[in-house]
C-alpha positions as CSV (number, residue, x, y, z in Angstrom):
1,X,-9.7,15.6,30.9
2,X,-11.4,19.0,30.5
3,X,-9.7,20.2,27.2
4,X,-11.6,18.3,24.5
5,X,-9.7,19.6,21.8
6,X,-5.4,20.6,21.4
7,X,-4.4,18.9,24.5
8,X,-6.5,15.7,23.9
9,X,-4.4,15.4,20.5
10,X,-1.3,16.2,22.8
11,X,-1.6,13.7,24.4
12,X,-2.4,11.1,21.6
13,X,0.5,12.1,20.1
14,X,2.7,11.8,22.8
15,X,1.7,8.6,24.0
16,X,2.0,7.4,20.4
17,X,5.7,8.8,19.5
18,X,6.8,7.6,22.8
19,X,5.1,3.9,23.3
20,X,5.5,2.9,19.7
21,X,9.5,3.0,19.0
22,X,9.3,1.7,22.4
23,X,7.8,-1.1,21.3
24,X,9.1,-1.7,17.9
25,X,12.8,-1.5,19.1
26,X,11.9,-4.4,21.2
27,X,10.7,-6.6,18.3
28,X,6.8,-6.2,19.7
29,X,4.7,-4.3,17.1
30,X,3.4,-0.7,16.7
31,X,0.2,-2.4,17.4
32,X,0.9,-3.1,20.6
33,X,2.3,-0.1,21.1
34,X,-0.9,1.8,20.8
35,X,-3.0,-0.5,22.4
36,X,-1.1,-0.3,25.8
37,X,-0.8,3.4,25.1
38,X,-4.6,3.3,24.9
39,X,-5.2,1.4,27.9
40,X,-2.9,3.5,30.0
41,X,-5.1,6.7,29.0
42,X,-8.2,5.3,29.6
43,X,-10.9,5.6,31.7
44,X,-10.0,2.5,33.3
45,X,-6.3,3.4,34.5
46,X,-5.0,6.8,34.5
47,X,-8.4,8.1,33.1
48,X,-7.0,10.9,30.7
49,X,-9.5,10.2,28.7
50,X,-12.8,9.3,30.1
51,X,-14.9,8.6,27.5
52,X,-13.3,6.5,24.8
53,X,-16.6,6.1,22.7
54,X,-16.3,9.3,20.3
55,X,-12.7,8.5,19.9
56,X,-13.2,5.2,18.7
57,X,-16.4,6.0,16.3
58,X,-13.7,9.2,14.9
59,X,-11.1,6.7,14.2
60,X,-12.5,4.1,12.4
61,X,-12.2,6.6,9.6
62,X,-9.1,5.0,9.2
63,X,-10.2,1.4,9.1
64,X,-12.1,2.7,6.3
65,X,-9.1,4.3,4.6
66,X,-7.3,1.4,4.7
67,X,-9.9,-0.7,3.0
68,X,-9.6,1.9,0.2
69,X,-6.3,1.7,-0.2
70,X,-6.6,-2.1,0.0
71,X,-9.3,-1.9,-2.5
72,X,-6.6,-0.1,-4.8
73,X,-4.1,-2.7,-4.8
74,X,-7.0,-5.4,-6.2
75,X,-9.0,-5.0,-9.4
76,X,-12.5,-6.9,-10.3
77,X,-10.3,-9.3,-12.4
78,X,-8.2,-10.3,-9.2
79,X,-11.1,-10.5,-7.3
80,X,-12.7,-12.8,-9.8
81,X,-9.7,-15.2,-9.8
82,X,-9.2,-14.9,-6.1
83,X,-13.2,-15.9,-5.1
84,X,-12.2,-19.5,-3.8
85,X,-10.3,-18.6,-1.4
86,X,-12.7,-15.8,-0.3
87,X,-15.5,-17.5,-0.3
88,X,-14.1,-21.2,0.0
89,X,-11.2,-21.1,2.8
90,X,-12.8,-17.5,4.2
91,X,-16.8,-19.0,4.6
92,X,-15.1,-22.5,5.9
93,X,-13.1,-20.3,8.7
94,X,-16.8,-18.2,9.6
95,X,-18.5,-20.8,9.8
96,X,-16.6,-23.5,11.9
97,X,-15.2,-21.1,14.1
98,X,-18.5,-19.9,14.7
99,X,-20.0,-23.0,15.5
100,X,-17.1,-24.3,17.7
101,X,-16.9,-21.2,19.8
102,X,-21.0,-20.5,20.1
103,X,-21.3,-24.3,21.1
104,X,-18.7,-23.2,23.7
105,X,-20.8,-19.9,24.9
106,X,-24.0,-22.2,25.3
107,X,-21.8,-24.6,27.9
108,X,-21.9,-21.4,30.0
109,X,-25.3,-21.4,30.3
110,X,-26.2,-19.1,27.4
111,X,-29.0,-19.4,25.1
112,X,-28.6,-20.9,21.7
113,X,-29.2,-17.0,19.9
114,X,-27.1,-15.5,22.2
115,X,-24.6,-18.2,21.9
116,X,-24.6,-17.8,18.4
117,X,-24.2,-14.4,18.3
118,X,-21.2,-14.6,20.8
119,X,-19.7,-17.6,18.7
120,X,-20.2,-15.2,15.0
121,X,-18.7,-12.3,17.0
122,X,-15.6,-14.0,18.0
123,X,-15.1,-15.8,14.9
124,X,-14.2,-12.2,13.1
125,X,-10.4,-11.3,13.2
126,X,-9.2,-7.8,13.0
127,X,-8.9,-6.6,9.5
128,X,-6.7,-3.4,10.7
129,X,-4.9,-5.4,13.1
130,X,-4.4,-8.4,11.2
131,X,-3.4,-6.1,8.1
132,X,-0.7,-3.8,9.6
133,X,1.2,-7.0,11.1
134,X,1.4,-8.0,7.7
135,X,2.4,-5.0,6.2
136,X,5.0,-4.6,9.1
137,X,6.6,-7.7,8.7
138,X,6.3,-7.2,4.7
139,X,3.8,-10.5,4.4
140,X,0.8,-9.1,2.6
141,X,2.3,-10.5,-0.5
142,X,3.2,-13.8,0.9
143,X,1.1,-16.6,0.4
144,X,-0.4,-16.7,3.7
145,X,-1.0,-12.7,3.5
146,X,-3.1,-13.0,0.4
147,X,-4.5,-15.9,2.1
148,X,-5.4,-13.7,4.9
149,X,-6.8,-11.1,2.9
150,X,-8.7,-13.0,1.7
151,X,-10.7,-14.3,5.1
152,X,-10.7,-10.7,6.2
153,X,-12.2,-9.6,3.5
154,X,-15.0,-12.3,3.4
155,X,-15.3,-11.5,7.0
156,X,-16.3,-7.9,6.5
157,X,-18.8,-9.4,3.9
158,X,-20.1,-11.7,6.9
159,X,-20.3,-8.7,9.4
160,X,-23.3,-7.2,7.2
161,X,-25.9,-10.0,7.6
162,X,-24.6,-10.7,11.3
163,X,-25.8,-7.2,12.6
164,X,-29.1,-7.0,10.1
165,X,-29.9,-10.4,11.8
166,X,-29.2,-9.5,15.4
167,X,-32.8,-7.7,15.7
168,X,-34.2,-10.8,14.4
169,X,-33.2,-13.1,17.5
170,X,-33.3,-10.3,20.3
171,X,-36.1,-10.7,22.9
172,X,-36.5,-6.5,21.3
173,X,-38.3,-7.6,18.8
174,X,-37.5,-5.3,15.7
175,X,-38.3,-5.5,12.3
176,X,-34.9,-6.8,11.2
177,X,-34.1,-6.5,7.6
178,X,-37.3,-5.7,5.1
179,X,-37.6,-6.0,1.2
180,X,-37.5,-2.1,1.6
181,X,-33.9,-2.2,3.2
182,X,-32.5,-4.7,0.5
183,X,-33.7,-2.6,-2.3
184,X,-31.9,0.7,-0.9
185,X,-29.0,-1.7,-0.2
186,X,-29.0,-2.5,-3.5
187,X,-29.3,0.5,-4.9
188,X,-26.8,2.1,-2.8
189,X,-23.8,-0.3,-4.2
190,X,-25.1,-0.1,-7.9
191,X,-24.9,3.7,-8.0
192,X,-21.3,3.3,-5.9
193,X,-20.6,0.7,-9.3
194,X,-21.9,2.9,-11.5
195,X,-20.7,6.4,-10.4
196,X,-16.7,4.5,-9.8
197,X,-16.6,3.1,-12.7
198,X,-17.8,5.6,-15.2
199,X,-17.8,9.1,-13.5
200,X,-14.6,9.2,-10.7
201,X,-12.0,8.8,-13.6
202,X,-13.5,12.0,-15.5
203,X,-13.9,13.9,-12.5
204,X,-10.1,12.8,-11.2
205,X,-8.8,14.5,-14.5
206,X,-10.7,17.6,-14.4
207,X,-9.1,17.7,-10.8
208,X,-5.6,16.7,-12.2
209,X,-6.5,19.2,-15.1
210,X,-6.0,22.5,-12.1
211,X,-2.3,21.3,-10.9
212,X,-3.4,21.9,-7.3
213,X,-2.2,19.1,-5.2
214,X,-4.8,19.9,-2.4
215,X,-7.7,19.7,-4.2
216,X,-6.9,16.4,-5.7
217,X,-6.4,15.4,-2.1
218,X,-9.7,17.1,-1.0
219,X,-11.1,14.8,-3.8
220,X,-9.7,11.8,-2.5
221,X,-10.7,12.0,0.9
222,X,-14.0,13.3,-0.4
223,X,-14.3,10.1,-2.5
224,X,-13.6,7.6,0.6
225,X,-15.5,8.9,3.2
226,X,-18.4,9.9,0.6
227,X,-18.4,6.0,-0.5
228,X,-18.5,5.1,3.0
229,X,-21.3,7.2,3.9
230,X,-23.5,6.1,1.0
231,X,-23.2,2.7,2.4
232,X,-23.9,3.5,5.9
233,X,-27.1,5.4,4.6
234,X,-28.6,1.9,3.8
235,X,-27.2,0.4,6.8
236,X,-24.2,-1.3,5.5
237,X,-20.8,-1.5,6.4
238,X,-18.7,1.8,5.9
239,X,-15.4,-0.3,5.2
240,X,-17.2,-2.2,2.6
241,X,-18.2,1.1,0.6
242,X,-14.4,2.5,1.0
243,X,-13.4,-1.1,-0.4
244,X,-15.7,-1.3,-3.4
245,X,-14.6,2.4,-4.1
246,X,-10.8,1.3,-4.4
247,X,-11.2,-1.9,-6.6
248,X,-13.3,0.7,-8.8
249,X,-10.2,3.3,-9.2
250,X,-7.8,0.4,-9.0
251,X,-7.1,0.2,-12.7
252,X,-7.3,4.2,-13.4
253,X,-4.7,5.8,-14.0
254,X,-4.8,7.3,-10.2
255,X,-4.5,4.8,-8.6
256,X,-1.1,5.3,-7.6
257,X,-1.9,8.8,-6.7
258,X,-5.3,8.3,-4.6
259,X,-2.6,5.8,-2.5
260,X,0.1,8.8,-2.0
261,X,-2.5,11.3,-0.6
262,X,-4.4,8.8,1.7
263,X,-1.9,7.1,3.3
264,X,-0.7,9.6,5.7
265,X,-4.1,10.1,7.1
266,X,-4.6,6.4,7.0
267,X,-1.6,6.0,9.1
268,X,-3.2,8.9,12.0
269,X,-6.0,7.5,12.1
270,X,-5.3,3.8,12.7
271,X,-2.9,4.3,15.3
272,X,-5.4,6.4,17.0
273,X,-8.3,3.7,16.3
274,X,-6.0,1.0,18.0
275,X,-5.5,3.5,20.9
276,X,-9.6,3.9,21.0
277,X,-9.6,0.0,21.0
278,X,-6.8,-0.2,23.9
279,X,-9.1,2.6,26.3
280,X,-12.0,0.0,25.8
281,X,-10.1,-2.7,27.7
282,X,-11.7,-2.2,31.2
283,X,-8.5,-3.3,33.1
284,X,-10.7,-3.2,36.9
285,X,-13.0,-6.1,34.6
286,X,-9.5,-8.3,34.2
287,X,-8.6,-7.9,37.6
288,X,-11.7,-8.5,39.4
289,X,-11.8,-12.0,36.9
290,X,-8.5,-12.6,35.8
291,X,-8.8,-16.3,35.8
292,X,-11.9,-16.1,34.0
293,X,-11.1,-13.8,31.3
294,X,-7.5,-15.0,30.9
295,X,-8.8,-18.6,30.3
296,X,-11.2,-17.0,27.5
297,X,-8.6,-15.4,25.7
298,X,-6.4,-18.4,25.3
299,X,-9.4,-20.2,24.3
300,X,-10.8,-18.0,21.5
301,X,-7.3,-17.6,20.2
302,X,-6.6,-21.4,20.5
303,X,-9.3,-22.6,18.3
304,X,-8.9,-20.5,16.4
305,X,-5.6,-20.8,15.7
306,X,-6.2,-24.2,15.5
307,X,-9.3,-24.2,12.2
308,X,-7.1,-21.7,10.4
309,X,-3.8,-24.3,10.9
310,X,-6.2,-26.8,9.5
311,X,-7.8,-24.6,6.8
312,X,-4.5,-23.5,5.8
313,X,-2.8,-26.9,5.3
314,X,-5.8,-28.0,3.2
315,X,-7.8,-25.7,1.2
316,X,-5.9,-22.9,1.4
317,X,-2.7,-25.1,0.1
318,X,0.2,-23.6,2.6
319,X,3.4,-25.0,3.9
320,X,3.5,-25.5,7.6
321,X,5.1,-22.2,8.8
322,X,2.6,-20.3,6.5
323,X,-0.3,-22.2,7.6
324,X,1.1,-21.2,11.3
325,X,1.4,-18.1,10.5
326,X,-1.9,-17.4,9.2
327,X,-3.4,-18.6,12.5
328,X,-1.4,-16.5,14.2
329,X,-2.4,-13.5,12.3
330,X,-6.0,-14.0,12.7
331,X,-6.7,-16.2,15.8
332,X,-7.7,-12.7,17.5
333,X,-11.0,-11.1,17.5
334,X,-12.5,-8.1,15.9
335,X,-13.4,-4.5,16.0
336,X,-16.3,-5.9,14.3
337,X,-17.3,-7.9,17.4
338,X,-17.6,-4.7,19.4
339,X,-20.6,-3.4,17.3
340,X,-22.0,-6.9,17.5
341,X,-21.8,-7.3,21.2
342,X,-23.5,-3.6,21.1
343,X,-25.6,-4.3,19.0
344,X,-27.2,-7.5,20.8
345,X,-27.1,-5.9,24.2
346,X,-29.5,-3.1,22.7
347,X,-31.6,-6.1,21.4
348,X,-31.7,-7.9,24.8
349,X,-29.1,-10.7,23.9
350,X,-26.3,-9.8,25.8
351,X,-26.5,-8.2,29.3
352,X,-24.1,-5.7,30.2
353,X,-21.5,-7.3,32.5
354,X,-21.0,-10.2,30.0
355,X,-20.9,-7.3,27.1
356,X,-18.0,-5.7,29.1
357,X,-16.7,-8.9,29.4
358,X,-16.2,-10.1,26.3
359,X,-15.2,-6.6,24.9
360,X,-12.0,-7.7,27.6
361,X,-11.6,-10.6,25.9
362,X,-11.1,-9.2,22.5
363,X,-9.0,-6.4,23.3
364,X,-6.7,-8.7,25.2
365,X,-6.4,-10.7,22.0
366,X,-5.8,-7.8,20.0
367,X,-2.9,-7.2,22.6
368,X,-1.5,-11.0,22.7
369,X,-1.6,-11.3,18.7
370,X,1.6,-9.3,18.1
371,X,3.4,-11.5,20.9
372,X,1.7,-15.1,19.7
373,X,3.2,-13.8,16.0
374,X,6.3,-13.5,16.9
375,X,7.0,-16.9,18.6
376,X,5.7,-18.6,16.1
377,X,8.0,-16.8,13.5
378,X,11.0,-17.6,16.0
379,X,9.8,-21.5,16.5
380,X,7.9,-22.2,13.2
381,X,9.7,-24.5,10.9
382,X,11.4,-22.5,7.9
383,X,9.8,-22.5,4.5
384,X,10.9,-24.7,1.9
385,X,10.8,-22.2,-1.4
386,X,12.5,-24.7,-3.3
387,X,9.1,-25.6,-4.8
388,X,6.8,-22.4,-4.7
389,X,3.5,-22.5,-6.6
390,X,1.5,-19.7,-7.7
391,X,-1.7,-18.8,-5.6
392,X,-4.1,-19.2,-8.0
393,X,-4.1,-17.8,-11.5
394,X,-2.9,-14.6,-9.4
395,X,0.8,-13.6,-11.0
396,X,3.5,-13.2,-8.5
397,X,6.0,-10.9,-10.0
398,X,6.7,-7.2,-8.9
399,X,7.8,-4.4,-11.8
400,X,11.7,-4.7,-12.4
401,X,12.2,-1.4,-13.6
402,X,9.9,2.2,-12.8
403,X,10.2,4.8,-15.4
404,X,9.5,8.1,-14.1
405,X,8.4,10.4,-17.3
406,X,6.7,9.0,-19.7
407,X,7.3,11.5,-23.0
408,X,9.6,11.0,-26.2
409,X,12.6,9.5,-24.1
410,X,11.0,7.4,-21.6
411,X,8.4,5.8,-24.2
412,X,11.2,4.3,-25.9
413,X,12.8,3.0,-23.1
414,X,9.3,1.2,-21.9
415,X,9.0,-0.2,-25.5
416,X,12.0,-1.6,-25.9
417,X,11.2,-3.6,-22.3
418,X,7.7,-4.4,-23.2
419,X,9.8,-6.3,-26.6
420,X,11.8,-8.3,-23.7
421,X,8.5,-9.2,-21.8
422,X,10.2,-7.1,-18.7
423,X,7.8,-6.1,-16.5
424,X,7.5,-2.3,-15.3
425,X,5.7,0.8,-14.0
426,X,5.5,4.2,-15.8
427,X,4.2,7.2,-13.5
428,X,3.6,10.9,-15.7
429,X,3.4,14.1,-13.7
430,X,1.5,15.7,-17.2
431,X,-2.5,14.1,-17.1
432,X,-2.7,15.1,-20.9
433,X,0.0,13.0,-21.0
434,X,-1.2,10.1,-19.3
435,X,-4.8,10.0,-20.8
436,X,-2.8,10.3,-24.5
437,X,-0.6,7.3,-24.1
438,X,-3.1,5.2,-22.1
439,X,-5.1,5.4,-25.7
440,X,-2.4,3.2,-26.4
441,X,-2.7,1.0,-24.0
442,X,0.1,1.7,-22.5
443,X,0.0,1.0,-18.3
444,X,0.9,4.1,-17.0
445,X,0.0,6.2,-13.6
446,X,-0.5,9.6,-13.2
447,X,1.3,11.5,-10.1
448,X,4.6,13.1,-9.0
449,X,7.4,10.9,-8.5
450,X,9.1,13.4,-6.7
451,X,6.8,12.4,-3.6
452,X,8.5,9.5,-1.8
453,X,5.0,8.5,-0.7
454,X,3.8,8.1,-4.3
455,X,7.6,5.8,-5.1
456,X,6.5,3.5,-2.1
457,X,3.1,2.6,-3.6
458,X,3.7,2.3,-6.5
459,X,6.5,-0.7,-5.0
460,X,9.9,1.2,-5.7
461,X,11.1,-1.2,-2.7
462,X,11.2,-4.0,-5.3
463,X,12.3,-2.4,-8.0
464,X,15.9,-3.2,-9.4
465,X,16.4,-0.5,-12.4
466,X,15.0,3.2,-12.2
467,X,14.6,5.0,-15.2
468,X,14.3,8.9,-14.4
469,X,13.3,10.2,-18.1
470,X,11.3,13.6,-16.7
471,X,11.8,16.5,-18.9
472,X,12.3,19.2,-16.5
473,X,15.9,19.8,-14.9
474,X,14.6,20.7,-11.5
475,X,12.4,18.0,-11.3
476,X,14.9,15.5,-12.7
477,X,17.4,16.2,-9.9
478,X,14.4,16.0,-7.4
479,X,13.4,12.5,-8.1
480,X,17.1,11.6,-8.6
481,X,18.4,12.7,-5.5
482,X,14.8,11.5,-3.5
483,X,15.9,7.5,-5.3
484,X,19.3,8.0,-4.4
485,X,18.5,8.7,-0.7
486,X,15.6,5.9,-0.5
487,X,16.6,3.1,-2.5
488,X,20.7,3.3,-2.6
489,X,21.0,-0.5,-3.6
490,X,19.3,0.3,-7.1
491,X,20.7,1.4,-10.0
492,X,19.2,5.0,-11.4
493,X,19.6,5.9,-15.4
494,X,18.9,9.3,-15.8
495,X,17.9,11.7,-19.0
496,X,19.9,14.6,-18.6
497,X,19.0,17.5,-20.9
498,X,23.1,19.5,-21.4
499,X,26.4,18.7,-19.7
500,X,25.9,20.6,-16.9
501,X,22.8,19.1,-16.0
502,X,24.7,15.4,-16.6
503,X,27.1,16.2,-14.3
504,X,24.8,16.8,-11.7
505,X,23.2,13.8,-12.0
506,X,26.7,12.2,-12.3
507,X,27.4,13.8,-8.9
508,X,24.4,12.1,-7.3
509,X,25.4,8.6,-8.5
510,X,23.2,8.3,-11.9
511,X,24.5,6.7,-14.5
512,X,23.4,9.3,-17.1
513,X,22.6,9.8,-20.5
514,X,22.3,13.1,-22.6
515,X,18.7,13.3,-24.6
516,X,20.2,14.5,-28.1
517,X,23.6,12.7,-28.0
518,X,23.0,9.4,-29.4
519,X,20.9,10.3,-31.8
520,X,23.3,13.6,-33.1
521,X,26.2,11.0,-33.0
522,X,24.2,8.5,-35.0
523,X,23.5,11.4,-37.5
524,X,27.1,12.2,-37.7
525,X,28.3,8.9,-38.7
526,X,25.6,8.7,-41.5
527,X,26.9,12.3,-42.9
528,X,30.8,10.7,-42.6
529,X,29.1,7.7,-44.8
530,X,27.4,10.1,-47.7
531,X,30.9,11.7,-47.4
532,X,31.9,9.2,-48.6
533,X,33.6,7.2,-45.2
534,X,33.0,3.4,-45.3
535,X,30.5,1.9,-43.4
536,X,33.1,0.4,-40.9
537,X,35.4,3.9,-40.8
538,X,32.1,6.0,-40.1
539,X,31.5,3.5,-37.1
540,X,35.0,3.7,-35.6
541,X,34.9,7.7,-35.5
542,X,31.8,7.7,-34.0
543,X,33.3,5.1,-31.3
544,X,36.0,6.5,-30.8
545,X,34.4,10.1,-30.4
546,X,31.5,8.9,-27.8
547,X,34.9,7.3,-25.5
548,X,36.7,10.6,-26.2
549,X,34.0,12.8,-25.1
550,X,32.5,10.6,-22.5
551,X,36.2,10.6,-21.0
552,X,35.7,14.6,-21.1
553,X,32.5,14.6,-19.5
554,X,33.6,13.0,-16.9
555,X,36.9,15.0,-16.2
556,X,34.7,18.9,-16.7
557,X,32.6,17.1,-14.2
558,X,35.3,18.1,-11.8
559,X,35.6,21.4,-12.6
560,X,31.8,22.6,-13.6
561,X,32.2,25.1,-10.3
562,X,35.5,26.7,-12.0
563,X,34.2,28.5,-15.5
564,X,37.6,29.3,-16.2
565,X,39.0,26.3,-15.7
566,X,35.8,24.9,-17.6
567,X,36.6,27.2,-21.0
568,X,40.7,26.2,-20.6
569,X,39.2,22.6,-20.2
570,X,37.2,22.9,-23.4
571,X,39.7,24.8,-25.4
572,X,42.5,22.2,-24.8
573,X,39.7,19.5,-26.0
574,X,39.6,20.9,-29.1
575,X,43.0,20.3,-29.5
576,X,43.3,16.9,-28.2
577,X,40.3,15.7,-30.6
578,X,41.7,17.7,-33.4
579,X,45.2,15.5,-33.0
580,X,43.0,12.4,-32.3
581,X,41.7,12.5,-36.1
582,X,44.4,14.4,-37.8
583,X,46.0,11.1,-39.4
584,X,42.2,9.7,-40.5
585,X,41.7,13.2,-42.4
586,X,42.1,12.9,-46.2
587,X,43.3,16.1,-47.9
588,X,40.0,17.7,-49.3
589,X,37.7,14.5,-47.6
590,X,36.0,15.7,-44.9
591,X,36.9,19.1,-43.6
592,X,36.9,19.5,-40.2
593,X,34.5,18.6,-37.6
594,X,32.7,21.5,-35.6
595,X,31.6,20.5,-32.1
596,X,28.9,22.4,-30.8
597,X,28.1,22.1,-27.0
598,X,24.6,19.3,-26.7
């Protein structure tokens, strides 16, 4: 394709909105979707694209995104608690599937280093593949998806060693990895440490500090792709710097935030990495040895499928349909295994045609994964939850209730749920705000929960009970309506600052309640009191004055577009209240009561 630039993205986007719905209206995956989009554009079928290498190298920017935002969701406590099965179930899966499937290469007459790298490069699963079935099947949080995670994640800890060692066994010779390259390596991730842990959270507020939304997202991407780079600097995996840069932010105040703003790009960018992955297959390779590379596929995905059934059903503690599942998931290969297969051809391991080769092999599992998932969901047998256990010392419960506004009304609200031991999420548009009640120890988020994007990380899909407590009417109605229109099954209690603004929450299905009229109400009744009204009496005025005018509310509500109706409206409920009291009056007692409008 001559044009390099607006018609290439023309046509990614094209293939992408029409092959995807495609796809998922047929049960089979957005992954698949771009990956026989991909194909279809490459050079090896309608050749649209000719050169799939720059695309691919541009897109894994989003493999990298994702790993920050997967970074966000963990925190160095989680990861503490959560090393066995990283390094137990995820080191047992490396290892054995490594050795089963190199001891495989080397019974087709391949050497035992190029064996073993073939056997190391298969045995790595797609993390962005693997990851985005998940999420699309809403598994992350199951116990098989955090089991998953968790083997991904060693994996991409595997990868680095795997490539520095490569040089080592090529017939190129190389250096391989020196005590000079460690050092920088180490000094790379201890100023990433560092600099996260004590520098990004001061220079996120000064960012908040502006109220410019795009250069808070100029600072996130900034902060991604800048961890990333550090760590490819020093040779290290770019993924793994995104990742350490997450878990760093993941208990700031942010962190909700950094997940709004990155998303969209991370979305892009995947589905253009898995397009990049699809051009790789060659499709003239599978049909010159479709036996051959067919009986390959079902192999590696096989035993594979197979160690991770086993490794689930022991160490990793799963019932049989998630210990299917998580072979499933991850019997594919790797976008990792297409640097290592790179890599060891440039070191005289590999040669090209078995390079090209198995480069088919993996893409074609990438392709089959989706399917293979969802006939073992179909056949699997179902889960028993009648005796669920916890994974680990990792909690399993999801925020009840969000509060959106954090000030004077909603603090109270989150106390009086923190008494219950309910659990929820506050989010704050106001970073003074934030950094003031977080003093307290209070957990709350800063961003804009008028952003649906923001809502959906911080988990509004699980949430039963929203609490909109923001002080401004515009942006009160904004998040209201935005709840009402995303999450219609939940219940929304809104703050609502005068009538008028109640009965436009009213109208959007809020069950509302006006800031000053408790508290004016409870004042009342404790002036009836020093009147000199019994306790009791004091409390059945006030009653029966909250049903009166709640009744009112609700019928004005009707007529708020109508002022005259609205002042006939008021001026007869002056009467009506006036008659409703008249025969509790004592001559010279109270005098009369003066409403004025909250």
């Amino acid at each position: 394709m001559h044009g390099e630039g607006l018609e290439l993205a023309l046509v990614f986007l094209l293939a992408a909105v029409v092959a995807v719905p495609v796809f998922k209206r047929f049960g089979l995956g957005a992954v698949l979707g771009y990956l026989v989009a991909g194909a279809l554009l490459g050079p090896h079928a309608l050749r649209l694209v000719r050169n799939p290498e720059p695309v691919l190298a541009a897109s894994e920017i989003g493999v990298v995104m994702l790993l920050f935002v997967i970074g966000l969701e963990l925190s160095l406590p989680r990861l503490k608690v959560m090393r066995k099965p990283i390094f137990g179930v995820g080191g047992l899966q490396v290892l054995l599937s490594g050795l089963v499937l190199g001891a495989l290469a080397m019974s087709q007459d391949l050497g035992w280093k190029a064996a073993l790298v073939v056997g190391m490069g298969l045995a790595l699963s797609s993390t962005a593949v693997g990851l985005q079935l998940l999420a699309e099947r809403k598994e992350l949080t199951a116990e098989h998806g955090r089991l998953a995670f968790a083997i991904l994640l060693f994996q991409d800890l595997a990868a680095i060693p795997l490539l520095a060692a490569i040089p080592l066994l090529g017939k190129a010779g190389g250096e391989g990895l020196g005590g000079d390259d460690v050092a920088k390596a180490v000094l790379a991730i201890a100023a990433l440490v560092l600099g996260g842990r004590y520098l990004l959270r001061h220079v996120f507020r000064f960012i908040a500090r502006t109220g410019m939304p795009e250069v808070f997202t100029g600072a996130a991407l900034l902060v991604v792709l800048g961890s990333a780079w550090l760590m490819q600097l020093v040779e290290l995996s770019a993924g793994l710097g995104a990742f350490l840069a997450g878990v760093l932010l993941a208990e700031s105040e942010y962190r909700h935030e950094l997940e709004a703003q990155i998303k969209p790009f991370e979305g892009l960018l995947l589905g253009l990495f898995f397009m990049a992955v699809g051009m790789t297959i060659d499709l003239q390779q599978i049909a010159a040895e479709p036996v051959a590379i067919g009986t390959w596929v079902a192999v590696l995905l096989a035993v594979k499928l197979a160690l991770l059934f086993a490794l689930g059903l022991g160490p990793g503690r799963l019932d049989l349909r998630g210990a299917m599942l998580l072979g499933g998931v991850l019997a594919l290969g790797g976008e990792f295994a297409f640097v290592v297969f790179a890599e060891a051809t440039k070191a005289g391991l590999l040669d090209e045609p078995l390079r090209d080769r198995l480069v088919a092999i993996v893409g074609l599992s990438m392709a089959a994964t989706p399917l293979l998932l969802l006939l073992i969901s179909r056949f699997a047998p179902k889960a028993d939850k009648s005796g669920k256990r916890a994974f680990d010392e990792i909690p399993d419960e999801h925020p009840q209730v969000l509060i959106a506004g954090f000030g004077r009304f909603g603090q109270i609200v989150a106390r009086l749920l923190r008494a219950q031991k309910i659990p929820f999420i506050a989010i704050d548009p106001d970073v003074e705000q934030v950094d003031f009640s977080r003093r307290f120890g209070n957990t709350l988020y800063y961003g804009d929960p008028t952003r649906p994007e923001l809502l959906r990380s911080a988990g509004a899909a699980r949430v039963k009970v929203f609490v909109v407590a923001i002080d401004g009417v515009a942006a009160s109605m904004a998040a209201t309506r935005l709840i009402r229109q995303q999450y219609p099954d939940a219940l929304v209690f809104a703050r609502a600052r005068d009538r008028r603004h109640a009965w436009q929450l009213m109208d959007l299905g809020a069950r509302v309640f006006r800031e000053t009229f408790g508290s004016s109400l409870e004042m009342g009744r404790d002036v009836l009191v020093a009147l000199g009204l019994s306790p009791a009496q004091a409390d059945d005025r006030a009653q029966r004055f909250r049903t009166f005018d709640q009744k009112l509310l609700e019928a004005q509500r009707l007529l708020q577009d109508d002022e005259a109706a609205l002042l006939q409206s008021t001026q007869e409920a002056r009467l009506e209240l006036a008659e409703l009291f008249e025969a509790d009056v004592g001559e010279g007692t109270l005098g009369r009561i003066v409403e004025r409008k909250d």
